[in-house]
C-alpha positions in Angstrom: -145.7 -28.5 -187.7 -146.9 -27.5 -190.9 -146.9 -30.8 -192.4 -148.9 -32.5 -189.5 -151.4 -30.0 -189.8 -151.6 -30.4 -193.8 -151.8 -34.7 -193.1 -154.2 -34.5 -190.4 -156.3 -32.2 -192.9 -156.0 -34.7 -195.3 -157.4 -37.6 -193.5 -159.2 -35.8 -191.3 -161.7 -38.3 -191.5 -159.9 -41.1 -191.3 -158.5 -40.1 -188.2 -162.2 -39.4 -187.1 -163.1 -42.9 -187.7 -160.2 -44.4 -186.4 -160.3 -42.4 -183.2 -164.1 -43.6 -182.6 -162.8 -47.3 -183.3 -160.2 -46.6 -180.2 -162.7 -45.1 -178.0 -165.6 -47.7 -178.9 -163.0 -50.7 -177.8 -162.1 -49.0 -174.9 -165.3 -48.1 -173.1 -166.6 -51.3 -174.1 -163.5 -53.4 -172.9 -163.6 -51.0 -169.4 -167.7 -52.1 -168.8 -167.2 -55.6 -169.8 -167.6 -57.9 -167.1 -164.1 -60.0 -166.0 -165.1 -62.0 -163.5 -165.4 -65.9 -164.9 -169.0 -67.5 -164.3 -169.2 -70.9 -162.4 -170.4 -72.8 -165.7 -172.1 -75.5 -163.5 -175.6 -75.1 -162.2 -176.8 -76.6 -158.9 -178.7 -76.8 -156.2 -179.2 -78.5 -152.5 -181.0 -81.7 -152.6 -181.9 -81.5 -156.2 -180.0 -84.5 -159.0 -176.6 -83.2 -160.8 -177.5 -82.9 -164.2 -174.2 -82.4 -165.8 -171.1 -85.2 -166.8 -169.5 -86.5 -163.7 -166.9 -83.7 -162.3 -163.7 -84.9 -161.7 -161.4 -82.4 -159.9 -158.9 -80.5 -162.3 -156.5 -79.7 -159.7 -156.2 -79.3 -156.0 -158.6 -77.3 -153.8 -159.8 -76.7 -150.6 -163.3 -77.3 -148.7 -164.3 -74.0 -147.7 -166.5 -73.8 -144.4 -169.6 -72.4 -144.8 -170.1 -68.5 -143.4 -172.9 -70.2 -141.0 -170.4 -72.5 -139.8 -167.4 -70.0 -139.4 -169.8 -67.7 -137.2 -170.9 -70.7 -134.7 -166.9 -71.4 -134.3 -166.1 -67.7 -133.9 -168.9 -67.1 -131.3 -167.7 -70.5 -129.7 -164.0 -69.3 -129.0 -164.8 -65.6 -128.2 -166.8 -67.1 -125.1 -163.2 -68.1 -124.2 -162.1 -64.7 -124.9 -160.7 -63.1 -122.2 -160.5 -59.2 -121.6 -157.1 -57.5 -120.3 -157.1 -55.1 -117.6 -153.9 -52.7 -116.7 -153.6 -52.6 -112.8 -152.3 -49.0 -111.6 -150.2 -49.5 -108.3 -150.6 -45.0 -107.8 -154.6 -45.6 -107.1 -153.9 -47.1 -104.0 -151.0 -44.7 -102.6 -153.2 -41.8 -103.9 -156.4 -42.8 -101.8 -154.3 -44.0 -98.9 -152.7 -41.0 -98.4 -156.1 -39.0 -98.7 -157.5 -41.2 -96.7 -154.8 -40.7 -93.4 -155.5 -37.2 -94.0 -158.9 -37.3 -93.9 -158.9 -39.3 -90.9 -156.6 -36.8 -89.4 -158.6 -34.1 -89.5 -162.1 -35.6 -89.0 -160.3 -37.5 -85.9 -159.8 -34.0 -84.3 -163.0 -32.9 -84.7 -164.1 -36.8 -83.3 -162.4 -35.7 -80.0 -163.9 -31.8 -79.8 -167.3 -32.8 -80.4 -167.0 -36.1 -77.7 -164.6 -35.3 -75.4 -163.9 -32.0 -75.8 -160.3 -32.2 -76.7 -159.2 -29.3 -79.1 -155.1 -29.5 -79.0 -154.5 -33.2 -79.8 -153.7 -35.9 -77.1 -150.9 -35.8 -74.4 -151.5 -39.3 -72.7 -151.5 -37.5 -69.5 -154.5 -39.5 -67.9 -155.8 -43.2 -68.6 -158.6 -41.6 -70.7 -156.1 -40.4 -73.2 -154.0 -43.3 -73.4 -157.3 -45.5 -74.4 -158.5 -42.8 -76.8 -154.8 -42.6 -78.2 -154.9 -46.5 -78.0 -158.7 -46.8 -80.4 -156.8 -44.0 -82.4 -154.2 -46.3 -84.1 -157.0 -49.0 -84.2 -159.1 -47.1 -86.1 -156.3 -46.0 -88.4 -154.9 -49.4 -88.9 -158.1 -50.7 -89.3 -159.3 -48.1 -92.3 -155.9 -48.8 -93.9 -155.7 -52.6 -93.6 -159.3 -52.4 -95.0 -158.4 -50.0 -97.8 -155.4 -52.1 -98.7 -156.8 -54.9 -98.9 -159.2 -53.8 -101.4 -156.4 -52.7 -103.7 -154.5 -55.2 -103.6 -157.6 -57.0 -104.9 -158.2 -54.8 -107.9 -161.3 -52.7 -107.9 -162.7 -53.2 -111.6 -164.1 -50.1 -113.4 -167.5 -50.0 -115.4 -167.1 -51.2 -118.9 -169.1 -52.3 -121.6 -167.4 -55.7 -121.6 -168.0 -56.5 -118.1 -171.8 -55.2 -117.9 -172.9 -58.3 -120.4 -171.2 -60.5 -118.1 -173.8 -63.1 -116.0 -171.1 -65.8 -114.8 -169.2 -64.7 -111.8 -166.5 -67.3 -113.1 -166.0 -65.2 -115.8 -162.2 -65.1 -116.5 -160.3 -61.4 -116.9 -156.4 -60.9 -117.5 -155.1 -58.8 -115.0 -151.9 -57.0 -116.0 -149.0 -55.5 -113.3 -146.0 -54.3 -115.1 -144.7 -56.6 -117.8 -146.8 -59.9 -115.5 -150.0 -60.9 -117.3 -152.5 -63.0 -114.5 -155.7 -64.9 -115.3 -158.4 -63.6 -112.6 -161.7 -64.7 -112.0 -164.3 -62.1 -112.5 -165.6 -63.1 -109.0 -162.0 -62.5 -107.1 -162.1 -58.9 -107.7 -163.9 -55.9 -106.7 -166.4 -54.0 -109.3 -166.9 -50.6 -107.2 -170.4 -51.8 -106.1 -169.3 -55.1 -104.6 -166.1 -52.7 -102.9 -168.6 -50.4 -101.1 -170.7 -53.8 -99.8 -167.2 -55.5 -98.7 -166.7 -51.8 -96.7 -170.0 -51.7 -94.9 -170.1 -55.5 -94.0 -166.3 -54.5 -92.6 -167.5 -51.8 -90.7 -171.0 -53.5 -89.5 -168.1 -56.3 -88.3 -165.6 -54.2 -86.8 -165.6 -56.0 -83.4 -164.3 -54.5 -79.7 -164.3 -55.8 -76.6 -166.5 -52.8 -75.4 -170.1 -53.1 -76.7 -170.6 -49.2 -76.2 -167.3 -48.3 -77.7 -167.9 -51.0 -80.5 -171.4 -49.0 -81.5 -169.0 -46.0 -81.3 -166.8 -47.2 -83.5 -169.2 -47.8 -86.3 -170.3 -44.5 -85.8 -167.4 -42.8 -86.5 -166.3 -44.8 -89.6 -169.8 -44.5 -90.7 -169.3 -41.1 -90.8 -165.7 -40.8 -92.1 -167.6 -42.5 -95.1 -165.1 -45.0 -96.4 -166.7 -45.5 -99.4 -165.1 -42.1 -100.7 -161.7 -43.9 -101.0 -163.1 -46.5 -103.7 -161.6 -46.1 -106.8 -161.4 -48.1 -109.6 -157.7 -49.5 -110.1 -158.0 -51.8 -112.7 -158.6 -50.4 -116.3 -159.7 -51.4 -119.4 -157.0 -52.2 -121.5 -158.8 -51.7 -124.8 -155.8 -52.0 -127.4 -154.2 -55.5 -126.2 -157.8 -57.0 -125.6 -159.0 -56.5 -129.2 -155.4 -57.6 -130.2 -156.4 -60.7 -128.6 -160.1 -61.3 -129.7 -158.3 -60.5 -133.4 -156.1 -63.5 -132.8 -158.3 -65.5 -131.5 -160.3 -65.3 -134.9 -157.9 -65.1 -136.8 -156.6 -68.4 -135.7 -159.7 -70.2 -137.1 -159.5 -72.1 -140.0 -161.3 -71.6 -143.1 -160.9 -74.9 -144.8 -162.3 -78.1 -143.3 -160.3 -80.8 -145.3 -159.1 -81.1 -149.3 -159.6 -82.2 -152.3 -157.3 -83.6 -154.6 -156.6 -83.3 -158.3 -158.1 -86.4 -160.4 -160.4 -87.1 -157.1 -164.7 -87.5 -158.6 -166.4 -84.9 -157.0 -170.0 -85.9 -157.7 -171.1 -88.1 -160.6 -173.9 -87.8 -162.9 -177.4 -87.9 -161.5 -176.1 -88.5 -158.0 -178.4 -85.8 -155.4 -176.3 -82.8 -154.0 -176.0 -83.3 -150.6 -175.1 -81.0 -147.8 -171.3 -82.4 -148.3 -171.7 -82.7 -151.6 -172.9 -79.1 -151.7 -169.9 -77.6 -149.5 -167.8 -79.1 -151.9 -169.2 -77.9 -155.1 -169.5 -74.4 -153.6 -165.9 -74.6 -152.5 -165.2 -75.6 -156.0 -167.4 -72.6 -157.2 -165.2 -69.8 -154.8 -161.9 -71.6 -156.0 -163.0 -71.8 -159.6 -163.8 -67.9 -159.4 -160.7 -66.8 -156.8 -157.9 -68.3 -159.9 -159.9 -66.7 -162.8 -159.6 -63.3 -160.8 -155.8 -63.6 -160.3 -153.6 -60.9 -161.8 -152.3 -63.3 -164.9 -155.6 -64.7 -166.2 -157.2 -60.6 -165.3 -154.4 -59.8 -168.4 -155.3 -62.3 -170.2 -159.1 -62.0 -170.3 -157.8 -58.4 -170.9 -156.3 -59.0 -173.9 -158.7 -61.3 -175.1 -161.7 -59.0 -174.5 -159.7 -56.4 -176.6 -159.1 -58.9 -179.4 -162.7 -59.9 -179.4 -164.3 -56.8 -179.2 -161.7 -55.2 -182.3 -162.8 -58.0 -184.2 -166.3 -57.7 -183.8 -166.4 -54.0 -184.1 -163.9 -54.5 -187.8 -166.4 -56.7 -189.0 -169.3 -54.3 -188.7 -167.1 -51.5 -190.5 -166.0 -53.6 -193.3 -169.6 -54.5 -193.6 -171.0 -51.0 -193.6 -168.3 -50.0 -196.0 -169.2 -52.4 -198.4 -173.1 -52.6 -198.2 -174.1 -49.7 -196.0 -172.1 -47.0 -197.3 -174.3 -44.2 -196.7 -174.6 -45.2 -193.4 
């Protein structure tokens, strides 16, 4: 311990010096730009003013981002959103709505025949009433049904930009993926329509008992049973639109090692300059890789030791007071 302390006292400043040679490399070495520079100016519709360019080795034609974006918008009109269809809507609002019916069918008879314990079928009166009973039942539930097994749609984002009724969604039921046009299911708008053009409809062969009818299922309200029963499946759609763009190609063709890629004086083209820029991306991209990043590493490090050497030995020699 001793003895370090006695050398470092020693050559104290020596150390100094050398220590400020270390840290001078490295902070320069750390702010030094690495990325290689495209060493070929150019520009869109202007001569090539450098030697003819001959490919060095093989690389691809890279599309240009305005070109990428027109393809992607192009397939995601194709895209098609998934929807999860839940079978317990339907059982849920069915079974409401026989109860419901129930009980607003009692009060039916009170208020318009004066009926308070339920039907017997003692007299012909009964018997019809019991009859335009199970019509009215079967009717609300065939309706109701019918609807459901549709799909009602619920409110999203995705579906309110949509202006083309042939609009395609993905309906899913269990493990069973169908394609669906937007127009052959309900959104809970077009459901309450489809319910009061249904009711408006509902057809007897009594003209007074028919205006009776619509009445009453007027004022049951069937619209209270609408639910949506098809739901945004948000997870598998983006899955989809991600594979959708995913599967678009970058590259629009190749070009091969030895090929000329423009010549001297010739005018850059738009071909000419997707190529060039291509070249430019791939030139940069393998300059950037982890083996030449070492390299220009090391040779930064070299350079900049060197330089910063030379500058000592000169102020040693001819600037020693400095």
């Amino acid at each position: 311990m001793n003895t370090l302390l006695e050398f470092i006292r020693k050559h104290y400043r020596t150390i100094v010096k050398v220590l400020a040679l270390v840290v001078s490399i490295t902070l320069i070495v750390y702010i030094y730009p690495r990325e290689a520079k495209f060493k070929y100016e150019f520009f869109k519709g202007k001569p090539w003013m450098h030697e003819d360019l001959i490919a060095e080795y093989n690389f691809p034609i890279y599309k240009s981002e305005a070109a990428l974006t027109r393809e992607r918008d192009s397939i995601l009109k194709e895209y098609k959103p998934f929807f999860r269809y839940d079978t317990s809507i339907r059982i849920t609002q069915e079974n409401r709505f026989i109860n419901v019916f129930e009980s607003y069918w009692n009060e039916y008879l009170l208020d318009n025949y004066n009926i308070l314990n339920g039907l017997t079928g003692r007299n012909r009166t009964e018997r019809q009433l019991m009859e335009r009973r199970d019509e009215y039942l079967q009717f609300g539930r065939s309706l109701l049904s019918f609807i459901y097994k549709k799909g009602i749609v619920e409110a999203t984002d995705v579906l309110e930009q949509v202006d083309n009724e042939n609009f395609t969604i993905v309906v899913v039921k269990g493990n069973l993926a169908q394609d669906y046009s937007y127009s052959e299911v309900f959104t809970q708008k077009r459901a309450y329509e489809y319910v009061l053009q249904q009711v408006a409809n509902y057809k007897l062969s009594n003209k007074e008992v028919h205006e009776e009818a619509e009445a009453f299922f007027k004022n049951l309200n069937l619209n209270n049973f609408i639910q949506p029963n098809l739901f945004y499946d948000k997870a598998t759609s983006e899955r989809q639109k991600e594979t959708l763009i995913n599967e678009i190609s970058l590259t629009s063709g190749m070009v091969q090692e030895g090929e000329r890629i423009i010549s001297r004086g010739e005018v850059v083209t738009d071909s000419k300059f997707k190529v060039l820029e291509s070249l430019r991306r791939e030139y940069e991209l393998r300059s950037g890789d982890s083996g030449n990043r070492i390299l220009i590493i090391l040779g930064q490090i070299v350079l900049i030791s060197t330089i910063l050497i030379v500058l000592y030995l000169f102020l040693y020699h001819f600037r020693r007071e400095i």
